[in-house]
N, C-alpha and C positions, 0 to 999 in steps of 0.2 A: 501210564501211572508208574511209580516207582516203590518197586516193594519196600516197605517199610519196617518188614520182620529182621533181625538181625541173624545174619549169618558171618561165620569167620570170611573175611577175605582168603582170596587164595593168594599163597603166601611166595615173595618173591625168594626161587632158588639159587642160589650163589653155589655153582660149585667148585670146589678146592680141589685142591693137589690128591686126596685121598677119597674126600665124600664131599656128599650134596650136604648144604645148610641150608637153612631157612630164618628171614630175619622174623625181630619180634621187634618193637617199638612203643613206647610211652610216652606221655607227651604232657610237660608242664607248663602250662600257657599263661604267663604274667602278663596283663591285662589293665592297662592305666586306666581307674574311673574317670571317665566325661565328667567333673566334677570344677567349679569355680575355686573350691578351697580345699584344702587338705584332710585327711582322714581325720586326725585330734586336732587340728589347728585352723585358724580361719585365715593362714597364710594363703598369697593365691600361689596358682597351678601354670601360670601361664608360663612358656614357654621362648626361651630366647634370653629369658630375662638378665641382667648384667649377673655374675657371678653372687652369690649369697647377698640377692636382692629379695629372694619369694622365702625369708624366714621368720617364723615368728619363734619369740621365746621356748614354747616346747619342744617344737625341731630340735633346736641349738642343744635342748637339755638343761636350761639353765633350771638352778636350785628352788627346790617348791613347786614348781611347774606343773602342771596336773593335764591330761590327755581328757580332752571335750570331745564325745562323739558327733561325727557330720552323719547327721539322721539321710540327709541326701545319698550321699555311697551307699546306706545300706539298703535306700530302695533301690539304687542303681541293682546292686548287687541280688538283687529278689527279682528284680526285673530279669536279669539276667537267668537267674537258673529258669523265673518259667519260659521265656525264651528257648529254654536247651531242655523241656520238657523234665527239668529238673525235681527234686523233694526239694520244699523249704523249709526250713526247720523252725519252728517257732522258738525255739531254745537254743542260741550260741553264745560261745563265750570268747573272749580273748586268751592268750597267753605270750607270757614272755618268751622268745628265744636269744638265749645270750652267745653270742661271739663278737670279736673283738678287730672291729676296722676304725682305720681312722676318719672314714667318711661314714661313720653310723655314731652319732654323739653320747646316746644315752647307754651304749656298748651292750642295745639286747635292741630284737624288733619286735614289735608289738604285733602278735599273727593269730591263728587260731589252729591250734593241733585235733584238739580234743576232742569240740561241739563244733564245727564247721556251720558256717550259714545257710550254704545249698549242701543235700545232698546228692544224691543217684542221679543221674538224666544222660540224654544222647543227644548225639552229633550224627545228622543223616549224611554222607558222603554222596556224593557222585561222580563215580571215574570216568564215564562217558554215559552217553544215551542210553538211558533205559538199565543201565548195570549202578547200583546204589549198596553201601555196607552203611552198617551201624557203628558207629565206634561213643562206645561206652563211658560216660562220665563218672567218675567217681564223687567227686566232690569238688566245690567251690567255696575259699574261704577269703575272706577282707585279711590284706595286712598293709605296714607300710614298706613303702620303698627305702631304700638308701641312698644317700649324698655320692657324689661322683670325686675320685680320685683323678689327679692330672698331670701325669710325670714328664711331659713333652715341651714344659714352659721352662723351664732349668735345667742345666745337667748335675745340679747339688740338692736343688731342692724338689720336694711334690707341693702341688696345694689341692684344699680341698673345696668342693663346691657344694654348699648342703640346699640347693635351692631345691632337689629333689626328693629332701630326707623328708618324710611322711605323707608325700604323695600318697594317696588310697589304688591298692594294688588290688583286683583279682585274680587268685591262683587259682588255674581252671585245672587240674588233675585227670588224665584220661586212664583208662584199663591199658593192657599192655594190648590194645587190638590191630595197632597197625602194622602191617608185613612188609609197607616197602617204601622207597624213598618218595613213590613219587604220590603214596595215598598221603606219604607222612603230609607233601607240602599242600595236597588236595584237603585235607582235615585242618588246617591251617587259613588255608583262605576261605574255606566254608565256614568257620569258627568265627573269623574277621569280618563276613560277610554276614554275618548274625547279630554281630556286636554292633557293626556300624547300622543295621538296618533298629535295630536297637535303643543306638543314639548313648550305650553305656561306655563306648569306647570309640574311640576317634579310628581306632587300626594304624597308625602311623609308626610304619615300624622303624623308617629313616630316623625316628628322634625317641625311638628307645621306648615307644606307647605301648608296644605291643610284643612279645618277646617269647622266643620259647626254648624250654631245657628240653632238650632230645634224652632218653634212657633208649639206647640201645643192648640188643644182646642178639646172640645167634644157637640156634639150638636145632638138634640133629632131624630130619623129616620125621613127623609123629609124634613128637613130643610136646607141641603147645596143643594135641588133641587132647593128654595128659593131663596138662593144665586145666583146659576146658571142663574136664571131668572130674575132677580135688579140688582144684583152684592152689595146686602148691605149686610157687615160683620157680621153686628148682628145677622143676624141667625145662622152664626156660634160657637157662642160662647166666651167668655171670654178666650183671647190666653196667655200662659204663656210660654217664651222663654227659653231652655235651653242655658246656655254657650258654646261654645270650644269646641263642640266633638270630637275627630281624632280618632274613633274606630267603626268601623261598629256596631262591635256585643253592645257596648255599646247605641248607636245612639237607637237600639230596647230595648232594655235594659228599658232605662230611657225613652223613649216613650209608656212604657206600664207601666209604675209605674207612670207616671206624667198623664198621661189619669184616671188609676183608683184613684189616689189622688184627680182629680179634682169632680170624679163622686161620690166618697162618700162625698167632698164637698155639690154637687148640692144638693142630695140625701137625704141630711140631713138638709136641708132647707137656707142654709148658701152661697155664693155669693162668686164664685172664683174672685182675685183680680189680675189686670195684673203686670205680675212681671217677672224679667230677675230670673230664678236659674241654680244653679250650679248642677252637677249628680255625685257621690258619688257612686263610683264603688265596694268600699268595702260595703258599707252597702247597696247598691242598691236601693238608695233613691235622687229623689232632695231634693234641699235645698233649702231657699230663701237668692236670692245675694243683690238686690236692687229693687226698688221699678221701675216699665219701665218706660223707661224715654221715650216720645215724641220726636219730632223735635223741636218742639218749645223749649223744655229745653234747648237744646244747643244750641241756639242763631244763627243757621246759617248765616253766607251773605257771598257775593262774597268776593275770596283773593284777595286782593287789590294787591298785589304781583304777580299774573299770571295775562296774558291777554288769553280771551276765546280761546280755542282751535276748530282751523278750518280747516278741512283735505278737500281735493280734490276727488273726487268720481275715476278720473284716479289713485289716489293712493291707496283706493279701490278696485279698481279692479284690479290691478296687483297684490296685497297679492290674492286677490280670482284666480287669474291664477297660484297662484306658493302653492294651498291650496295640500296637502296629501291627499288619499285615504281615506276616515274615516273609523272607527270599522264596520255599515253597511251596507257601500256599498263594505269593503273587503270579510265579511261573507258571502254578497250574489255572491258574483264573486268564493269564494273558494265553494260554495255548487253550483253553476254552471255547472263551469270548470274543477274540480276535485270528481264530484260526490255527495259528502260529506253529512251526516246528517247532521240536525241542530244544535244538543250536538256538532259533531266534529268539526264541523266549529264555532263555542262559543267557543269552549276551544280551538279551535289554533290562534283564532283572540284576546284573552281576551289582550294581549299586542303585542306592535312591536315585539320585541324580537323571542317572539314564532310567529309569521307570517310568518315574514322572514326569520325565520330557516324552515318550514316548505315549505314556498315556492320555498325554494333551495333545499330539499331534493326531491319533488314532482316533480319538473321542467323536462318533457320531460318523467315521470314513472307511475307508476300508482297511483292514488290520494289516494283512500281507504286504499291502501299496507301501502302510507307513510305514510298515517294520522295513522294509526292504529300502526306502529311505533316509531311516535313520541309521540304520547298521552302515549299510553300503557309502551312500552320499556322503550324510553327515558324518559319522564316527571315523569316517576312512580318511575323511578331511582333517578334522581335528586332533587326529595320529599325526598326520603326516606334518601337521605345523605344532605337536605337541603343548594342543590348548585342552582343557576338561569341560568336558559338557556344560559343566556354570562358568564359562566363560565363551560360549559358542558365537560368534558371532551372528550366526541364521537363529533365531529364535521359534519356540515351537511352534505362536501362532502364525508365524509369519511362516514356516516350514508347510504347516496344515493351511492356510492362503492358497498357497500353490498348489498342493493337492486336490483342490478345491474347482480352481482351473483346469488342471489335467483331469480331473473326474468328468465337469464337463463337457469337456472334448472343444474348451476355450484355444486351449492350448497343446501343443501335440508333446511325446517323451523328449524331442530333441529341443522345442521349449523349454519344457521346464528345468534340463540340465543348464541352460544357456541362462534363464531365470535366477537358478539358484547363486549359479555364479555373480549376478547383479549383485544378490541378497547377502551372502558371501562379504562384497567388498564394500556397498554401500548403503546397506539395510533398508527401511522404506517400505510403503506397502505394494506384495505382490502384483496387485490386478492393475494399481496406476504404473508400474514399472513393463507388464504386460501392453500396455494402452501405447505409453510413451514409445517404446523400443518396436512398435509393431508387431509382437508379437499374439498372431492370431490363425489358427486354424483356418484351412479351408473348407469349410463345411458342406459348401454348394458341389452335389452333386454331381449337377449336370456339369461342371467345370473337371472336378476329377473323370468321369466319365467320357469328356472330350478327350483330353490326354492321352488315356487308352486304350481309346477305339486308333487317335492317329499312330498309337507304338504297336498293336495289332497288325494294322493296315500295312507301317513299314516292317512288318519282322515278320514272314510266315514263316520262315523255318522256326524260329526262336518257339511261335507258337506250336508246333509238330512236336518239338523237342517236349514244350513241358507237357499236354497233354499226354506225351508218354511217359515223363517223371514227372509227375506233380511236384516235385522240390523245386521244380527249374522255374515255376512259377513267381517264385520271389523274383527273379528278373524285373518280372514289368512293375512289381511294385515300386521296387527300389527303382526304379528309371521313372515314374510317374513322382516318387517323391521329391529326386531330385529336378523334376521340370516343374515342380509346383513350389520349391525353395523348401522343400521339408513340413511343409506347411500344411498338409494333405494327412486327413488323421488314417496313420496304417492298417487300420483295424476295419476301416471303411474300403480303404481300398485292396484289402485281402479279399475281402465280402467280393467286392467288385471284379477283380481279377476272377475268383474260382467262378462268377455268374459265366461272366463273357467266355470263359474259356472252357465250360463246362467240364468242370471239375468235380 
């Protein structure tokens, strides 16, 4: 089991020219709701769509306009925090924040500073078997998205694209708990891996679904123990915000280039400055965007346009009655109930997809068999011609068919690899493809037991040999196998070999 108490990670050390650092890490996770329509608007959400085709009127900002809540986001958004063992708050509100882009129309976004919809909860991490941190949620609040800017269609002009403008955004807000680049991208895919199990977020980071601001800073060994114990940031250090990341490997990437830019900063007597940048993947560099802006810069105050938003603790709790299974409480039920190691049950719980395939081929057989089927066989297949499990060609039932056969000893292992391959190209049912292709065990003893007794009879030294290394006894197996065409269940005639040869 995986401890569940939190403790500080141990913190990754970067050492400089002069002294050891240690990084610190926060993490702003903007989070597209799984939603059919817009946060105020009942524009759709879809995706692809021709350029400012998903806008309705309030988007655009046109005059009079008024912002209609999608009661939908904000169960998503409930759903979510209990998902993250979050506080719900039965009392949030909106507010304005004003700046000034050309792809945001109404020239403020409509977010929530103040009264946040979630508060407090955690992110259980796991950096390998059996080693697990906590990383601390602060808060989860509803805002909208912005329209997209596109300066690559003209060398005179920009245009703007507002199919994205009020999109329903969740900003998932962490403590400053992660130490290093590679918990940052481990906290990231466990986060994704919650959401999607969730169903409140697609995770598709390729189109901008899922997104995260990195706040990095570096601060001298002993000092975020400081923290821990006041809770004042300064001893953290001076945090410098990456933009927009949607890439694991990049997330570490630019978190280990923006730590050692900040330390040969320090290093050299000079005063890192707080500042949002961007990470530059071709030359694997930040860059500085703007200068960080405060809260106060953007002028907050309540939209005078929404009235606060007030849910029922009975509406609460029926989303927590109709809540899914989550990623660990299914890993620990499939290493329960099915045996399973920890690797196996991480990699068949890492999405639904593969859960539910694996829980239909396991269902009522043996766990280990199927696990080791579906990870090995099929998943290593479907890598290798990069298909997704809801596009497999071998289907579960038809996967669990043949186990079915190889259980009963219809069919031997070099079967059913040989089978799967059938199933693979031309699907159809296992046991009539077993029937057709000949594919049948030798069962009859007395037939394996002729065989050898006659590789006995011709090999007495072979035999000399293995009764003085019993390993050497695979010999006759393997020579009875292949004089039976493979077809001779191994397990039978191991039994068989160690009788005869008094083993």
């Amino acid at each position: 089991m995986l401890d569940l108490t939190y403790t500080a990670p141990t913190p990754k050390v970067i050492a400089g020219a002069k002294h050891d650092w240690e990084l610190v890490i926060g993490m702003e996770i903007h989070a597209q709701v799984s939603s059919n329509a817009k946060l105020f608007s009942g524009a759709s959400t879809t995706f692809g769509a021709e350029p400012n085709a998903n806008v309705a009127f309030v988007d655009a900002a046109m005059p009079g306009m008024l912002p209609v809540i999608n009661d939908f986001c904000v169960e998503q958004a409930v759903r979510t925090g209990l998902g993250l063992k979050a506080q719900i708050n039965l009392f949030s509100a909106f507010d304005r924040k004003n700046y000034f882009y050309p792809d945001l129309p109404q020239g403020y976004q409509i977010s929530q500073l103040y009264h946040p919809i979630v508060g407090e909860g955690e992110v259980l991490v796991e950096l390998s078997p059996g080693v697990a941190r906590l990383v601390r949620i602060e808060r989860i609040h509803l805002e909208q998205d912005a329209g997209k800017s596109i300066h690559d269609m003209d060398p005179a002009m920009s245009f703007v694209d507002l199919n994205r403008t009020g999109v329903a955004l969740m900003e998932i807000v962490s403590r400053p708990d992660i130490r290093g680049p590679e918990e940052a991208a481990a906290y990231v895919a466990k986060l994704r891996q919650i959401l999607r199990y969730l169903g409140t977020c697609d995770g598709n980071m390729q189109n901008g679904n899922l997104r995260a601001d990195v706040n990095v800073s570096v601060c001298r060994p002993g000092q975020y123990e400081k923290y821990q114990e006041t809770q004042d940031f300064s001893h953290l250090g001076t945090r410098c915000e990456i933009k927009n990341m949607n890439s694991m490997r990049f997330i570490q990437l630019a978190i280990d280039y923006e730590a050692r830019r900040q330390i040969a900063i320090l290093e050299d007597g000079g005063k890192v400055d707080q500042e949002t940048r961007l990470y530059d993947p071709d030359k694997n560099e930040t860059r500085s965007m703007r200068s960080k802006e405060e809260a106060f810069d953007y002028r907050y105050f309540p939209d005078p346009d929404l009235l606060p938003l007030e849910i029922e603790q009975a509406w609460v709790d029926d989303i927590a009655a109709r809540m899914p299974e989550l990623p660990d409480a299914k890993k620990a039920r499939f290493m329960g109930a099915f045996g399973l190691t920890d690797y196996d049950a991480s990699v068949l719980t890492a999405d639904l997809e593969s859960a539910g395939f694996f829980e239909s081929v396991a269902q009522g057989r043996d766990g280990k068999t199927a696990a080791n089927w579906v990870i090995n066989e099929l998943f290593g297949r479907l890598n290798k011609v990069g298909l997704s499990i809801a596009d497999s060609p071998v289907s579960a039932a038809q996967l669990g068919g043949m186990l079915d056969l190889l259980a009963s000893g219809e069919i031997t292992g070099k079967m059913a690899k040989d089978l799967f391959e059938i199933l693979w190209t031309e699907g159809g049912d296992p046991a009539e493809h077993a029937a057709k292709h000949g594919m049948k065990a030798v069962t009859d003893t007395a037939e394996i037991e002729r065989a050898l007794d006659a590789l006995i009879a011709a090999n007495p030294e072979q035999v000399e040999k293995a009764r003085v290394n019993a390993k050497l006894a695979g010999w006759f197996t393997g020579q009875v196998l292949k004089a039976t065409g493979g077809k001779a269940n191994p397990a039978v005639v191991n039994a068989m070999v160690a009788q005869k040869l008094g083993l």
